[in-house]
Structures are given as structure tokens and as C-alpha cells.
N, C-alpha and C positions, 0 to 999 in steps of 0.2 A: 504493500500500500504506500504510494505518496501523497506525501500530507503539506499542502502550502500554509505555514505560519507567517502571518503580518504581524509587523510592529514585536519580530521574535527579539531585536535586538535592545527592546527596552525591557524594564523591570518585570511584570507577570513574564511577558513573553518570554525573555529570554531564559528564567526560570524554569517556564515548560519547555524550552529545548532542550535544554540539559536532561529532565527529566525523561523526555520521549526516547532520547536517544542511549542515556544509558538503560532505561530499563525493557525496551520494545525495538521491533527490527522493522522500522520505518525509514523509506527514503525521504527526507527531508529540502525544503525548498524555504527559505527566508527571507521576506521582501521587507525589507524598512529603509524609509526616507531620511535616517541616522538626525533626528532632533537632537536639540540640545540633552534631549531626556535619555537617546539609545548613544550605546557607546559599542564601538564593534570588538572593544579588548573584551566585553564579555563574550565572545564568542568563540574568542582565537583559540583558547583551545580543542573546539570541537570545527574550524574554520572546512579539517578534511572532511566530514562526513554531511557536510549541508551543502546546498548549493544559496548562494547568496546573491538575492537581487536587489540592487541599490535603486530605494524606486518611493515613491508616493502612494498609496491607495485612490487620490484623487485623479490620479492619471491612470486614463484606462488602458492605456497600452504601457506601461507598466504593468499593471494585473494581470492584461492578456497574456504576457510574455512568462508571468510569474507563474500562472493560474495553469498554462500547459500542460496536460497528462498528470493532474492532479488529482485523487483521489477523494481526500479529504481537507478541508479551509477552517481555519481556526484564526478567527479576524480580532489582533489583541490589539491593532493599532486605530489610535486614539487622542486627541486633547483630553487631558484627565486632570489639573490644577485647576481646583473654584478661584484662586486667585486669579492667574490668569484669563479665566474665562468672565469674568466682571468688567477686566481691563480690554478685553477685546473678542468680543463673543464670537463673532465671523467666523474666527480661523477655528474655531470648537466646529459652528455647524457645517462645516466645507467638509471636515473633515468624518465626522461623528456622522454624519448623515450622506452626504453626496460619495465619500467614500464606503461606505457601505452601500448605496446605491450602486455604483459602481464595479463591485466583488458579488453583489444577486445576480447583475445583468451577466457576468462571465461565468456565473456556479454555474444558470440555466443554459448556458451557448454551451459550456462542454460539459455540460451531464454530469456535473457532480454528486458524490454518493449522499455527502451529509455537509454540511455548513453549519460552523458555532460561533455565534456573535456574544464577546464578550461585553459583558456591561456590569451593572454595580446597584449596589442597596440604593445607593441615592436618591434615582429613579423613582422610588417609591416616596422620599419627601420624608418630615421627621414623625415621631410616633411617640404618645407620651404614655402607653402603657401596653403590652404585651410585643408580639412581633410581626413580622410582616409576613403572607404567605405568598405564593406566588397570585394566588386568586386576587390580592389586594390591589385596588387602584396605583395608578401612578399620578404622581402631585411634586412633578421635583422644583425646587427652590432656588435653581441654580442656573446659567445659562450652560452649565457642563452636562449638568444633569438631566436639565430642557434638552441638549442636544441628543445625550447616550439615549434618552426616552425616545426620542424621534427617530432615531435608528433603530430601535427596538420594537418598535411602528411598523416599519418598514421591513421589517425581517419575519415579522408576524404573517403582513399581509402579502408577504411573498409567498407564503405557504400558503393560505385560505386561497389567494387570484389562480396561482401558478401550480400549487405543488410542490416549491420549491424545498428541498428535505433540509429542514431550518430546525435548532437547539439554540435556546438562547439560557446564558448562567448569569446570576448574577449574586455577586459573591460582596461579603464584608468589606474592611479595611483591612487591604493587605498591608504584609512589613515582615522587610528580612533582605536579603542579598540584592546586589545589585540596582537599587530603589533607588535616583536621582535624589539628593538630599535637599527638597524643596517642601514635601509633605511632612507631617509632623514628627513621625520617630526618625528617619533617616536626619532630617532639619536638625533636633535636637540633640542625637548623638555626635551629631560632627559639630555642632557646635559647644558642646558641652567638652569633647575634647580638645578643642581650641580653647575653652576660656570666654569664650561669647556669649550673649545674652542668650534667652530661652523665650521669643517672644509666645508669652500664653493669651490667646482671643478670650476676652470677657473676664467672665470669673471663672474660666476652666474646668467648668463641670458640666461639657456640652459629653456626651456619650455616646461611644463609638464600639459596636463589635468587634475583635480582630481577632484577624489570621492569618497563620504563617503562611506566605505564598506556595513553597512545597504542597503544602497540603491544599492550599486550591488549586494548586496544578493538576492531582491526581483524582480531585474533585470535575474538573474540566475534561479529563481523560476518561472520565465513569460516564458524566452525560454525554459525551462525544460516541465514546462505543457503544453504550447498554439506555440511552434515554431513548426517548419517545418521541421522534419528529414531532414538528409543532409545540410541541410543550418548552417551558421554564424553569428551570431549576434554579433555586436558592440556593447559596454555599456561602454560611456563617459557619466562626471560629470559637461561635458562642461563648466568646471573653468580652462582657461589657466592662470597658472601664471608662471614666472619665478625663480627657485627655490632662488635668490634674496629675492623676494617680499615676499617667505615664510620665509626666515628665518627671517626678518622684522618683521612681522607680529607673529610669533613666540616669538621674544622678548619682543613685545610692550606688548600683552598677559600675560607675565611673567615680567613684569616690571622689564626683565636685558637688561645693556647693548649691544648698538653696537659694544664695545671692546670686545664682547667673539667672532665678527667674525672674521675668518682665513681661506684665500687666500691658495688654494693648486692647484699645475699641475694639470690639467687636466687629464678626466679615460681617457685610452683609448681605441678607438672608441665611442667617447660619441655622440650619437643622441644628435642634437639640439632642435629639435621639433617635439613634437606628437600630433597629433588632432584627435580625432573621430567622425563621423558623426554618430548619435545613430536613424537616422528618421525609420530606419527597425525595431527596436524592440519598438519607441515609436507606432506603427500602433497593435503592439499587446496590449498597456494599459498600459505600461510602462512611467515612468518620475520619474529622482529625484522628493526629497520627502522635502530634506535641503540644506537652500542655504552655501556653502562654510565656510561663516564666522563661523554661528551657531554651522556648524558641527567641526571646526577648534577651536575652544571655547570648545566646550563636550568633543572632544579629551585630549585637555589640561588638562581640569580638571580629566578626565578619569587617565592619568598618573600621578597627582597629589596624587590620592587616592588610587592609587595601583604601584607606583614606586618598592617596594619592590619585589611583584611577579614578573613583569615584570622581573628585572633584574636577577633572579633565571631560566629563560627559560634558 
């Protein structure tokens, strides 16, 4: 089977190549547009066993070229920063939308088996008591989140119009290896090892589920081969914490102080709470793998031992 992964050379993505390729005997194709967010030293060392295309998902002959004797499309590429997407929403929906338009119209010209579009809790908007199932509306708060929903739209009704054999996942707050240090744990371990401030939004008891990317990788790999065209699958890490408790937790880890945190306005439209209910895709064999701490521990040391690439993305 070949499988073309977009957006393989940024954070989820590049995490699932690793994982596909050490554990499954896939030929592999990787198309990313190398943003400030993908770095291609994550890849070097599996550079021999992939074939790599330097390309945009918004260019459709890019895709066409990518998309060639493909089997299976696993679309992780994305504008994924609420910051950035405040400051300039465009390049979210060109991309979040028109490029997933773009990878439907090539699954259906070459008969592809199955198509997974990744997307995120977001989507679903905040929630101030239980969690979200996949039945639940979508209400997102964000032009990021506006945009992932709209692709998500779109990949739906590629299925109902066409047929088109569509899985869509949408997973927690990922954190662990290879994460551009702009979102909040990667942000705050690189800069808690420099000495830098810890900028916390509000009163930092906005609440975030997390999970170790690993394990939404092989969460992604479960609805990819064993879900149910058409359908959505949830994948939380079922670890609520308060991005508070992470930056705590954070420090203690790095034996710096309390004094690097700093109090800033609040984003705006900031969701207060996200939960996921993940019982749909635990029924296909599914379950984290690492509890929270552990993997909040590897991560640390992960940036400890490669601080320098990171900051080169």
C-alpha cells in the first residue's frame, strides 16, 4: 500500500511518519510546503525510505504529482496557530479549506481507497460541563477553527455528493517531539530553558485535554484502517489540565522558577474548555499508551536534546 502524507514534515505529521514506517510496511510519499512550522531535519533520518515532495496542498499540480499511485491520503497539512489566525485569517482558509478542496478533487480523479482529514477538538467551540461527542455541533471560536470546521464540511459532503471514502479524526491538544515552539508546552519549555518569561493568557485556568502525539498517531492509524467511511472519530488524551497546572508543572520539571510567569490579556475568543469523549474509537482497539506525566517528562527532555533544530524550523 502507498500512502501520501501532507504536511508529514510538520509536528503530528511528521510524528506519524516515523511511526508508519517503523512499525508497518508502507511505501511512503510526503508532500509539505516546508512552513516556518515543518523542518525537513525531522525527516533526515528516514529521508531513504519516503519519497518527498516539496509542494503546497493549494497547488493542485503539486497534489496531482504527489497524489500518483497512491493508495491511501492522510491530509495533516494545515494553518493550526489561533494567534496567527486572528492576525491574518486568509492564509488559514486558502489553506484549511481550498487545500482540502483540492486533495477531494485528486482522491476522486484517481480512485483512492480511503482519505483522513485531520482536524481538532476546536471545531466543536468550548464546553463548560461534560464532553464533546462526535454527534455534537460544531461552534468554533476561532478563524482557525472556523477554517479546520469548513474543511471538515467539505470532506463530509464529499462523501454524502460523491462517495468519496472520507474518515475524519479529531483529536485533543497535542505535545511532544518535534512541535514548532509557538503553542503552549513546546513555547514554554524553550523558554523556561532560556530564562524567558512564560507569557500565561488571563488567569490561566482556561482547560485543555492533552495528548501525547504518539498516541494520536496510532489513534489516526486505527480510524484510517478499521473506521467506518463517512464517520468521525474523536481522539482525546483524557488529561484535563488547566494551562496553569502546565506551566507548573513545566517549571518544576526544569527546576526554574515561578518568577518567569507573566500574566497577559487574554486571546481573543478564547474557549475555556475542551473535552472529548474518545468511547467511539476506543471500540475499535484504541487507548493511550502514556500516562500524561511520563509523556510530559520525554517531551522535556526531547527539547533539551535538540533545542537547537527546533529553533531553526
Amino acid at each position: 500500500m502507498k500512502m501520501l502524507v501532507t504536511g508529514g514534515a510538520g509536528f503530528i505529521g511528521c510524528n506519524f511518519v516515523h511511526h508508519i514506517l517503523e512499525t508497518y510496511d508502507h511505501e511512503m510519499v510526503v508532500l509539505d510546503k516546508l512552513t516556518y512550522a515543518a523542518n525537513p531535519e525531522y525527516l533526515k533520518d528516514v529521508q531513504d525510505k519516503i519519497e518527498f515532495v516539496k509542494g503546497d496542498i493549494k497547488d493542485s499540480e503539486a497534489v496531482k504529482e504527489a497524489m500518483k499511485d497512491c493508495d491511501m491520503v492522510v491530509n495533516f497539512a494545515a494553518e493550526t496557530h489561533v494567534d496567527r489566525s486572528i492576525e491574518d485569517p486568509g492564509v488559514f482558509v486558502k489553506t484549511d479549506v481550498i487545500g482540502t478542496y483540492n486533495l477531494l478533487e485528486y482522491v476522486r480523479k484517481y480512485d483512492v481507497d480511503r482519505y483522513l482529514q485531520i482536524s481538532t477538538d476546536e471545531v466543536y467551540g468550548s464546553i463548560e460541563n461534560g464532553s464533546f461527542t462526535e454527534e455534537s455541533c460544531i461552534d468554533p471560536s476561532s478563524p482557525y477553527s472556523a477554517s479546520k470546521a469548513g474543511g471538515d464540511v467539505l470532506v463530509s459532503a464529499y462523501y454524502k455528493t460523491y462517495g468519496t471514502p472520507i474518515i475524519i479524526t479529531r483529536s485533543s491538544n497535542n505535545f511532544g517531539p518535534y512541535q514548532y515552539p509557538e503553542k503552549l508546552i513546546p513555547l514554554f519549555i524553550t523558554n523556561a530553558m532560556q530564562d524567558k518569561e512564560l507569557p500565561v493568557y488571563g488567569d490561566g485556568q482556561n482547560i485543555r485535554d492533552w495528548i501525547y502525539a504518539p498516541d494520536n498517531c496510532r489513534g489516526i492509524y486505527t480510524a484510517l484502517t478499521k473506521g467506518k467511511l463517512g464517520e468521525v472519530y474523536n481522539i482525546g488524551g483524557g488529561n484535563e489540565k488547566t494551562n496553569l497546572e502546565i506551566t507548573h508543572m513545566i517549571l518544576d520539571i526544569l527546576g526554574k522558577p515561578e518568577s518567569l510567569i507573566k500574566f497577559v490579556d487574554d486571546r481573543l475568543g478564547h474557549d475555556r474548555r475542551y473535552s472529548l469523549d474518545s468511547a467511539k474509537i476506543k471500540k475499535l482497539g484504541w487507548k493511550p499508551e502514556w500516562t500524561f506525566e511520563d509523556a510530559i517528562r520525554e517531551t522535556v527532555e526531547w527539547y533539551k536534546e535538540n533545542l537547537s533544530m527546533v529553533m531553526q524550523g
